[in-house]
MDAnalysis code that builds the backbone (N, CA, C; Angstrom):
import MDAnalysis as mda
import numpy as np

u = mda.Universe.empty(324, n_residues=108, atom_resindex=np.repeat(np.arange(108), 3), trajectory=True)
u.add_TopologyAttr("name", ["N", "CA", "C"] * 108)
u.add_TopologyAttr("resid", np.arange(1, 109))
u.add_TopologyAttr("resname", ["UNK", "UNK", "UNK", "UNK", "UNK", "UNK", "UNK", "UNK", "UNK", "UNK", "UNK", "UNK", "UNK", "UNK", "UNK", "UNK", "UNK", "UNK", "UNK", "UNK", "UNK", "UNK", "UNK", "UNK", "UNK", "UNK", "UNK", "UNK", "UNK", "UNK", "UNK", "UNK", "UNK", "UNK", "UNK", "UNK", "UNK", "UNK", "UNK", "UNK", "UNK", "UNK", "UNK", "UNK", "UNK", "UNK", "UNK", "UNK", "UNK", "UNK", "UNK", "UNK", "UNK", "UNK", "UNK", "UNK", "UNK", "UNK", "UNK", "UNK", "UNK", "UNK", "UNK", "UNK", "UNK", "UNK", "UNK", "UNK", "UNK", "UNK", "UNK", "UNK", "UNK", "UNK", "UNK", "UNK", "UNK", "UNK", "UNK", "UNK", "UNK", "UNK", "UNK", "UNK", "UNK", "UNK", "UNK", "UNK", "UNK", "UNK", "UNK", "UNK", "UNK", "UNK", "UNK", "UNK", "UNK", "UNK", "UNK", "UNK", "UNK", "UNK", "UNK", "UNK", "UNK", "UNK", "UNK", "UNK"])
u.atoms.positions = np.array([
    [-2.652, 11.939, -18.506],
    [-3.426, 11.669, -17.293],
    [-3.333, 12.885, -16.377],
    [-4.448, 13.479, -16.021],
    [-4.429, 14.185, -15.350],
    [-4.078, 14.823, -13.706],
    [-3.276, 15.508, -13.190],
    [-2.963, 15.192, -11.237],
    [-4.198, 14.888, -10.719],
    [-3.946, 13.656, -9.898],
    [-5.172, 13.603, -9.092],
    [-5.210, 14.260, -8.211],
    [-6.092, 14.906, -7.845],
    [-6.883, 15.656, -6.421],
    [-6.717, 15.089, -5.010],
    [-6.155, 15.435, -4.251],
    [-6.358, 14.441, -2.846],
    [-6.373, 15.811, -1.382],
    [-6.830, 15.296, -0.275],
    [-7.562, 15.510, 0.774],
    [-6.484, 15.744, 2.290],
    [-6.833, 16.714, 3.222],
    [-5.744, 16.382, 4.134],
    [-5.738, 14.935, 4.731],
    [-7.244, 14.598, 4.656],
    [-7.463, 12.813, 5.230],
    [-6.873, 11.790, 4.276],
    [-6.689, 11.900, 3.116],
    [-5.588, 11.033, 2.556],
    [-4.075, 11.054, 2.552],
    [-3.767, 12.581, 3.001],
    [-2.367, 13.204, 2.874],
    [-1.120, 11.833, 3.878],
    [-1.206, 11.503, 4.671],
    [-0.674, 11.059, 5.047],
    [-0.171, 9.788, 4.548],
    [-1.228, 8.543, 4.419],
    [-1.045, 7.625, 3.467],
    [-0.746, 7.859, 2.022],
    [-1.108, 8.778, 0.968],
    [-0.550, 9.050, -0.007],
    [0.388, 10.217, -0.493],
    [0.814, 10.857, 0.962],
    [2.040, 11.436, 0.447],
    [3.177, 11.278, 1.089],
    [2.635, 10.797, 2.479],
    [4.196, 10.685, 3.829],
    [4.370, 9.205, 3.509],
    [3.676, 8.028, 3.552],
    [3.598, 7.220, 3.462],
    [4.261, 6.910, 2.182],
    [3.324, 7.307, 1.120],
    [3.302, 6.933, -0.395],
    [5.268, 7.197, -0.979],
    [5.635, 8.821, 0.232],
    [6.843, 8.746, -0.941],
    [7.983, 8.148, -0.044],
    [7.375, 7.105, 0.499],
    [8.768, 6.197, 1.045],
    [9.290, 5.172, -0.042],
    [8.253, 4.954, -0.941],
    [8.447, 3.840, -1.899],
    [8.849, 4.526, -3.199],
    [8.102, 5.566, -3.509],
    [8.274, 6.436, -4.933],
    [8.126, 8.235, -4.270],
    [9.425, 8.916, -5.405],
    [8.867, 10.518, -4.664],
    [7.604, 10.768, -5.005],
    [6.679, 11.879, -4.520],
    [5.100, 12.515, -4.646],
    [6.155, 13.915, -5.042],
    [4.797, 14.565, -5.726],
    [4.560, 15.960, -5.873],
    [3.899, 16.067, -5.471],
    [3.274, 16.983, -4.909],
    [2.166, 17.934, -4.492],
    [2.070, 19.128, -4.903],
    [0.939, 19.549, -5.438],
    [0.642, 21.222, -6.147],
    [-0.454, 21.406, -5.218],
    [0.330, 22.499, -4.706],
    [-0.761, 23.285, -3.168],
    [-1.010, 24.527, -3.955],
    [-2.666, 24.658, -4.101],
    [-3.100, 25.200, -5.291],
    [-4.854, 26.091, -4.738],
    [-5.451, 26.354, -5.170],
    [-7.050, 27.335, -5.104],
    [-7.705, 27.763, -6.684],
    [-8.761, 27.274, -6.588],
    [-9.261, 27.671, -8.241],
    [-9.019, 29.045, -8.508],
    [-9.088, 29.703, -7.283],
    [-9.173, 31.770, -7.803],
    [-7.833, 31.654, -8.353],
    [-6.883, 31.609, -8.106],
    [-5.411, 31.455, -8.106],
    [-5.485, 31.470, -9.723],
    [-5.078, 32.407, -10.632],
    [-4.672, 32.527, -11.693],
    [-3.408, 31.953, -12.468],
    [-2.178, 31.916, -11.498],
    [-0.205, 31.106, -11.664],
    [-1.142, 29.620, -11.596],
    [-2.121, 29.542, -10.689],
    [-2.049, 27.759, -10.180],
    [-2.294, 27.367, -11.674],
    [-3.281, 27.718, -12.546],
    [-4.432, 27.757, -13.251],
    [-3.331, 27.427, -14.532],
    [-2.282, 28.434, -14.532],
    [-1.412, 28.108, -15.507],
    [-0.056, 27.023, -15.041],
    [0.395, 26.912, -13.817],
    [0.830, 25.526, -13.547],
    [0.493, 24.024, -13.733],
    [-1.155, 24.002, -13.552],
    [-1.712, 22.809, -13.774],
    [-1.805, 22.181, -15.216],
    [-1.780, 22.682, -16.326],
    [-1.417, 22.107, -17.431],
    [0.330, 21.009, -17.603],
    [1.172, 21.985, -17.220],
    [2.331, 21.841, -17.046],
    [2.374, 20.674, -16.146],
    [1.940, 20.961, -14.837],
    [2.114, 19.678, -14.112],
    [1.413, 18.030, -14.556],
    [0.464, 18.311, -15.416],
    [-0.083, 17.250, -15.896],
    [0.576, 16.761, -16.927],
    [1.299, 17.369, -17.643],
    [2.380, 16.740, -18.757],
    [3.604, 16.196, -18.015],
    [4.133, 16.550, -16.971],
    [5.169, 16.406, -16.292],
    [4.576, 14.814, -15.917],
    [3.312, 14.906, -15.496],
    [2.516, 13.585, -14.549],
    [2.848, 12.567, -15.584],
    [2.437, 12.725, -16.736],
    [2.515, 11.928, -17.790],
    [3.967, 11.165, -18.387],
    [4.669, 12.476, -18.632],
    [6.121, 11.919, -18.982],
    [7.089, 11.451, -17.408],
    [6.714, 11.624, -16.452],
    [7.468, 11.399, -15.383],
    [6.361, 10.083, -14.599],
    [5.692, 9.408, -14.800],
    [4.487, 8.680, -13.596],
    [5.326, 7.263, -13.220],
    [6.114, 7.002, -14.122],
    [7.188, 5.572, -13.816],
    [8.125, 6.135, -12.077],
    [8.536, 7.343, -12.191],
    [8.955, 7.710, -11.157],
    [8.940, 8.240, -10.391],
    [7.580, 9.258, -10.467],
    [7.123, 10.044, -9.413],
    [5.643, 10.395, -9.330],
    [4.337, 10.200, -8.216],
    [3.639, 10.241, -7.712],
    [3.255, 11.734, -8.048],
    [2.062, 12.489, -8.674],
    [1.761, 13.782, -8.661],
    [0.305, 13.627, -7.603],
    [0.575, 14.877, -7.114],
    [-0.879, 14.954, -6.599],
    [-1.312, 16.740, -6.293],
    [-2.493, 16.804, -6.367],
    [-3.021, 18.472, -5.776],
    [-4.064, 18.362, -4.550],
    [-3.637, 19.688, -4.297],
    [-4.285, 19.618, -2.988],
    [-4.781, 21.472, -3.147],
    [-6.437, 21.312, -2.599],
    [-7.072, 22.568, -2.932],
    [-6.782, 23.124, -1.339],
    [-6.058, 24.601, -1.543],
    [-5.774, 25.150, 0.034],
    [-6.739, 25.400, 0.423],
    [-7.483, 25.773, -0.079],
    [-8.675, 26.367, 0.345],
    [-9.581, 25.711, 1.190],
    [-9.605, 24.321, 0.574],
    [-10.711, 22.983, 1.240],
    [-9.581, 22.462, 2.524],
    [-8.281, 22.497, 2.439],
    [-7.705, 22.184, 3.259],
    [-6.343, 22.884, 3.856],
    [-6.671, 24.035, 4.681],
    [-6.007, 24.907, 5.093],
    [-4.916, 24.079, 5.944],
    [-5.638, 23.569, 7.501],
    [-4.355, 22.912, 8.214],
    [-3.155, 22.119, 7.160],
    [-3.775, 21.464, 6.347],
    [-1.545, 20.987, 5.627],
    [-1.653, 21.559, 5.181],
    [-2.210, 22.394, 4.633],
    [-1.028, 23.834, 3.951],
    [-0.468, 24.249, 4.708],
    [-0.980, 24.427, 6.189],
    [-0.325, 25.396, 7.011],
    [0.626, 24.614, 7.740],
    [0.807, 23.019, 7.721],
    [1.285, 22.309, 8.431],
    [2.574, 22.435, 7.108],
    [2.542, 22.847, 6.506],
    [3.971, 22.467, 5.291],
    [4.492, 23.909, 5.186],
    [3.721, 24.742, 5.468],
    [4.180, 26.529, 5.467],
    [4.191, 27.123, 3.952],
    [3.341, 26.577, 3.709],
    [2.736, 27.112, 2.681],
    [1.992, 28.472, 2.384],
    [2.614, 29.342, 2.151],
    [2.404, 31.502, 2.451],
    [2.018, 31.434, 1.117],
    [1.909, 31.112, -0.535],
    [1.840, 31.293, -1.421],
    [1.759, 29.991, -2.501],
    [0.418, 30.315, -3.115],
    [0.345, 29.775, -4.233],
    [0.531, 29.999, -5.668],
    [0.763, 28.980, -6.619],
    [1.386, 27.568, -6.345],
    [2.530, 27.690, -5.602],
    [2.521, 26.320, -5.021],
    [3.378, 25.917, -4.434],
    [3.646, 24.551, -4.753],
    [4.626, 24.126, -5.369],
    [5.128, 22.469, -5.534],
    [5.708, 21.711, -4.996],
    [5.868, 21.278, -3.818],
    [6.613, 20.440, -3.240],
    [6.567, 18.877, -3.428],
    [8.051, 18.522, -3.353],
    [8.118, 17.410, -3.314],
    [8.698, 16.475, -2.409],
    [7.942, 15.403, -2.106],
    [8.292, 14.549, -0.938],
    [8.768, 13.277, -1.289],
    [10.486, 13.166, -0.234],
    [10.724, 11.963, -0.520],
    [11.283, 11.141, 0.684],
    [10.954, 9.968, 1.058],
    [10.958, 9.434, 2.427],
    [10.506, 9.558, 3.263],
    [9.267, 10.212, 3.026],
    [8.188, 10.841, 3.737],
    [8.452, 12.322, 4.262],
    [9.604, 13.282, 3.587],
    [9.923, 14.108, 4.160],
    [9.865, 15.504, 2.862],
    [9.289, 16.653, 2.935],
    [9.665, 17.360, 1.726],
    [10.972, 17.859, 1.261],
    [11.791, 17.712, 0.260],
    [12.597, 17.721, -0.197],
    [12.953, 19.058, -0.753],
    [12.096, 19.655, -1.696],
    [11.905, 20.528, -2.900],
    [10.452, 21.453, -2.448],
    [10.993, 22.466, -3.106],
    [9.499, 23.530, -2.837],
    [9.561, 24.659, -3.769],
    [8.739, 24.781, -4.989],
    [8.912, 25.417, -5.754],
    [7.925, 26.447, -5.686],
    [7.682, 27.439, -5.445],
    [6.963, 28.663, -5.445],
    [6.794, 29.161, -6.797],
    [5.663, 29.325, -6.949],
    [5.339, 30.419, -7.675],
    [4.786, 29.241, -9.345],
    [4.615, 30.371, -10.173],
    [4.413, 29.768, -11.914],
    [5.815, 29.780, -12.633],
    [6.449, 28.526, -12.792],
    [7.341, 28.564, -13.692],
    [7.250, 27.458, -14.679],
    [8.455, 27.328, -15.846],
    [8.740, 26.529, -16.426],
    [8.563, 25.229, -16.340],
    [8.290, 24.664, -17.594],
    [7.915, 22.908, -17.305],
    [9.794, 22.403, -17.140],
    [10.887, 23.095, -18.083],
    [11.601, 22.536, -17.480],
    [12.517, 22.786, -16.777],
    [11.668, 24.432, -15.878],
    [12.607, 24.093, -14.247],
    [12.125, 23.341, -13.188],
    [10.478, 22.749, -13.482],
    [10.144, 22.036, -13.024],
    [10.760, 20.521, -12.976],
    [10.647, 20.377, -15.007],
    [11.685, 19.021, -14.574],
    [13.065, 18.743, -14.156],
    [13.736, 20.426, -13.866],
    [15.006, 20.132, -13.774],
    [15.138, 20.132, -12.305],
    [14.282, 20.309, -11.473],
    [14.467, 20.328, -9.977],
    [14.036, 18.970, -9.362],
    [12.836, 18.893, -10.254],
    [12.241, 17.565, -9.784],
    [13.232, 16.605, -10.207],
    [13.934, 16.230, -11.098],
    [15.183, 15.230, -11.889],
    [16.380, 14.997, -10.798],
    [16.686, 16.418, -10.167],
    [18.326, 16.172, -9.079],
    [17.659, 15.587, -8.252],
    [16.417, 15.000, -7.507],
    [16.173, 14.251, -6.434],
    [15.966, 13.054, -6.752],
    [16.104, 12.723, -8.224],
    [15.968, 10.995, -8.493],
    [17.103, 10.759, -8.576],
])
């Protein structure tokens, strides 16, 4: 299953909101962005083997500059993850699926 796409007008209910109950990811991302381009495969397998416990979502910077800029977001990708409505984790840059799962794993 693929990350769903979401909006700064949903951000609140499905990511501040959403990770009071379950953590979210977020991939703060831009189609030009070449790392994003090769993150997004990765994150969609992660979505798949991880969706029992954690919420994925993307968000295009481009269409929505203010929360990027409201999370301080200087560089894409960027992965953060939110839990209790608060970001937890922030992974910069293109890496590994499993330093992805190994960062995302110490917050469950």
């Amino acid at each position: 299953m693929p990350v769903l796409e979401i909006s700064s007008n949903e951000f609140q209910a499905k990511v501040i909101e959403g990770s009071k109950a379950k953590p979210v990811v977020v991939d703060f991302w831009a189609p030009w962005c070449g790392p994003c381009r090769m993150v997004s495969p990765v994150l969609d397998e992660l979505s798949n083997e991880m969706a029992a416990r954690i919420t994925f979502f993307k968000l295009n910077t481009d269409e929505n500059q203010q929360t990027a800029s409201q999370f301080g977001v200087m560089s894409i990708p960027t992965v953060m993850l939110f839990k209790g409505g608060e970001p937890v984790e922030r992974i910069i840059g293109a890496t590994t699926k499993n330093n992805f799962k190994e960062k995302l794993e110490a917050h469950l």
